[in-house]
VMD Tcl script that draws the C-alpha trace (Angstrom):
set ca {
  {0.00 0.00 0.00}
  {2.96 2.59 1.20}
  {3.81 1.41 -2.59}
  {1.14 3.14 -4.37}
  {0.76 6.40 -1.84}
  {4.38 6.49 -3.12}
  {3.73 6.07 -6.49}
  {0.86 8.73 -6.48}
  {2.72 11.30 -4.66}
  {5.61 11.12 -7.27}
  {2.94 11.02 -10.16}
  {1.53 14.56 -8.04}
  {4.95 16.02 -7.93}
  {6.00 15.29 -11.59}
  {2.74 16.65 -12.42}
  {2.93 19.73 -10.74}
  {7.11 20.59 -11.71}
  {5.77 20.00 -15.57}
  {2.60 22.44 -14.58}
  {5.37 24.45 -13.18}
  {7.29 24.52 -15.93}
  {4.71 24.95 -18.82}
  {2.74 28.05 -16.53}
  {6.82 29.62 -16.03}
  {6.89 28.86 -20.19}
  {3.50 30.44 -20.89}
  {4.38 33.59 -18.65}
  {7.70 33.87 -20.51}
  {6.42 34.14 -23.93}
  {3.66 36.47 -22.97}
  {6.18 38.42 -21.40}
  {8.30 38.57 -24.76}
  {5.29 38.95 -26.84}
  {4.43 41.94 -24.90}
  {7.80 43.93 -25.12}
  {8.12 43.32 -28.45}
  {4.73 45.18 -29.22}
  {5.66 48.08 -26.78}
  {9.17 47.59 -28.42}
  {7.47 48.70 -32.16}
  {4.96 51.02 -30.55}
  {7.24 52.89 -29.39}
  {9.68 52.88 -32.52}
  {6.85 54.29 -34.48}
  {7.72 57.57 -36.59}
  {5.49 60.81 -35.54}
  {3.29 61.83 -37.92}
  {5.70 64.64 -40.49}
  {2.87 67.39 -41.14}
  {4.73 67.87 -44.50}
  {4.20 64.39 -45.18}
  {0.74 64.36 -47.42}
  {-0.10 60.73 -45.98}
  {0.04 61.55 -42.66}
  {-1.36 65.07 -42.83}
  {-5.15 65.61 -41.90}
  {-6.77 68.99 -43.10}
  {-9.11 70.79 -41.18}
  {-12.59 71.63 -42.76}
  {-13.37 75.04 -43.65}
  {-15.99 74.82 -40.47}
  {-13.37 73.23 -38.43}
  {-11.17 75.91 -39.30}
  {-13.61 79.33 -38.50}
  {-13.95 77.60 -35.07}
  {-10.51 77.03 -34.17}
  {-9.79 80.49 -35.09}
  {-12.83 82.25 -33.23}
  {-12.34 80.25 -30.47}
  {-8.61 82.84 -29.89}
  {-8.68 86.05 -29.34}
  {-6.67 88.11 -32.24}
  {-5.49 91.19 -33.16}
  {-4.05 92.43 -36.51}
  {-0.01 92.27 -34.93}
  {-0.91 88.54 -33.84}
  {-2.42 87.61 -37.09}
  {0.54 89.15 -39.22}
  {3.21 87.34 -36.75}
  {1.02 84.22 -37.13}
  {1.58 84.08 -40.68}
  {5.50 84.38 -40.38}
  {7.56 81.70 -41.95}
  {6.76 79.96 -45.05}
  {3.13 77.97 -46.10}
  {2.84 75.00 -48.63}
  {-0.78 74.81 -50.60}
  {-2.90 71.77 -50.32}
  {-6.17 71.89 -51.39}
  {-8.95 74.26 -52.89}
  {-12.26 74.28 -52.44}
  {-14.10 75.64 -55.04}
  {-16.66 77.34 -55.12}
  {-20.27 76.62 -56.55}
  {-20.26 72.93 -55.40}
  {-17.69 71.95 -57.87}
  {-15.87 69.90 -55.34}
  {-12.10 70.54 -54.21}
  {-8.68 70.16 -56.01}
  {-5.48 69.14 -55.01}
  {-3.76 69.98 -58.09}
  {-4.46 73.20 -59.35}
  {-1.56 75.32 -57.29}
  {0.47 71.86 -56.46}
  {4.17 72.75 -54.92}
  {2.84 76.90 -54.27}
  {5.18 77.74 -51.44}
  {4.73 81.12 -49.90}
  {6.88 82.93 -47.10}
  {5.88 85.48 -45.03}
  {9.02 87.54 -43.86}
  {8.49 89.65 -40.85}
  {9.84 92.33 -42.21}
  {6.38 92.69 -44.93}
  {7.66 91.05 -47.77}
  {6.75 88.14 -49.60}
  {8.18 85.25 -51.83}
  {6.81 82.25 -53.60}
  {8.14 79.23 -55.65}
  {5.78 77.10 -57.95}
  {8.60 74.64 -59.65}
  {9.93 77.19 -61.65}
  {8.19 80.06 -61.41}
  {9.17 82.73 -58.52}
  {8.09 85.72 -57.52}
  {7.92 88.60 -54.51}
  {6.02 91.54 -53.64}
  {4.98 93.02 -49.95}
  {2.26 91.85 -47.49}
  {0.58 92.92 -44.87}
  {-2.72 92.00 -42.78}
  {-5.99 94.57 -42.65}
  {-8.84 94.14 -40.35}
  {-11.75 93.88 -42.33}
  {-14.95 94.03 -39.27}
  {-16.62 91.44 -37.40}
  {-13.08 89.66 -36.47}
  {-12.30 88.96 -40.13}
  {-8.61 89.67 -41.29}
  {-7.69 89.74 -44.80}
  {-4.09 89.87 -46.65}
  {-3.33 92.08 -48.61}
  {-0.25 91.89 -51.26}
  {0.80 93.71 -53.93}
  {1.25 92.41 -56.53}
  {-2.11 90.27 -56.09}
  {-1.97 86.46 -54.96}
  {-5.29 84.74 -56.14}
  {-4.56 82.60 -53.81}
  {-4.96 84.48 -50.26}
  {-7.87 86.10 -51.23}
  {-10.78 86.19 -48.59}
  {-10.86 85.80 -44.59}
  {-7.57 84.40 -42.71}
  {-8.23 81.65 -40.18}
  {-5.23 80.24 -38.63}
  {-4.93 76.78 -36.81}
  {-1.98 75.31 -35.59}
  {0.07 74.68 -38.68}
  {-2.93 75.25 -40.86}
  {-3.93 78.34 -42.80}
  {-7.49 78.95 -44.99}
  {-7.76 81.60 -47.17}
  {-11.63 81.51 -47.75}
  {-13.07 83.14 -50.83}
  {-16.38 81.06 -50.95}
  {-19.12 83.78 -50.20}
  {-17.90 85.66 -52.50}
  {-17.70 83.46 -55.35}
  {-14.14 82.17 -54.77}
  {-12.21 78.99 -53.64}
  {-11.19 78.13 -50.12}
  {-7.02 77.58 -49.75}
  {-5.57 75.65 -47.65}
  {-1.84 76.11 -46.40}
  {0.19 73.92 -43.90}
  {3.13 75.90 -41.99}
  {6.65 73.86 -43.52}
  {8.85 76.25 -41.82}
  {8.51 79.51 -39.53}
  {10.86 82.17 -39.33}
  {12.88 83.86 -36.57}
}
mol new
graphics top color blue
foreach p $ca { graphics top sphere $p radius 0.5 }
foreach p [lrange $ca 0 end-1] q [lrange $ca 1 end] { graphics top cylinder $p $q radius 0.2 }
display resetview
């Protein structure tokens, strides 16, 4: 009889070291399986806001409330635009949906000091700037010579700029910020 308790406890014990040993096994891998998804989390490039893929436009409506929701001045609205803008996208007017190709690679800069540059592949070009308060909180920029392009109300968010034309027949523009100045 002392036989089989003796058997049966051994049978228990080599039971419970390969129960052990599978749980310590099981707890292991998770335990790998988990750093190595922190591991790539982490690793994971920040989204480049001059990287189209990764870049997320605000909507026209998204935009006016962003902008109302600060209080501005003309001074903060000219230093706001400082540094130089990349165009994205149009909105045009009349329903006839929105482009992303018809002022493709525009760059603008803004220099403090009220003058103006832009690049389109090729083509260049410079005049002065400057902001004007136009009533009711709108702000409008004014160049000379004329950019089609920042015609109507400024609203500035974060690295995002609309030029909005619409109720008067023209297109929204959208800039993102790709470099400010000092």
């Amino acid at each position: 009889m002392w036989h089989i308790v003796g058997l049966v406890v051994k049978r228990n014990i080599v039971k419970n070291i390969y129960t052990h040993s599978t749980m310590k096994k099981s707890i292991y891998c998770l335990g790998l399986l988990l750093i190595m998804m922190l591991g790539l989390s982490c690793c994971k490039e920040d989204n480049n806001p001059n990287d189209e893929n990764s870049l997320t436009l605000k909507t026209s409506s998204e935009m006016f409330d962003c902008f109302s929701k600060q209080s501005w001045t003309t001074e903060k609205v000219t230093s706001s635009l400082h540094g130089t803008w990349e165009w994205k996208l149009a909105h045009l007017s009349w329903g006839a949906g929105s482009t992303t190709e018809q002022e493709k690679g525009l760059r603008i800069t803004f220099a403090s000091n009220g003058t103006y540059s832009f690049t389109k592949g090729s083509n260049t070009g410079s005049g002065t700037w400057s902001v004007a308060h136009n009533g009711n909180d709108w702000y409008v920029l004014q160049t000379e010579p004329f950019l089609p392009t920042t015609m109507g109300s400024i609203s500035i968010c974060n690295n995002q700029l609309l030029f909005s034309h619409l109720p008067a027949d023209g297109s929204d523009n959208f800039f993102v910020r790709v470099r400010t100045t000092e």
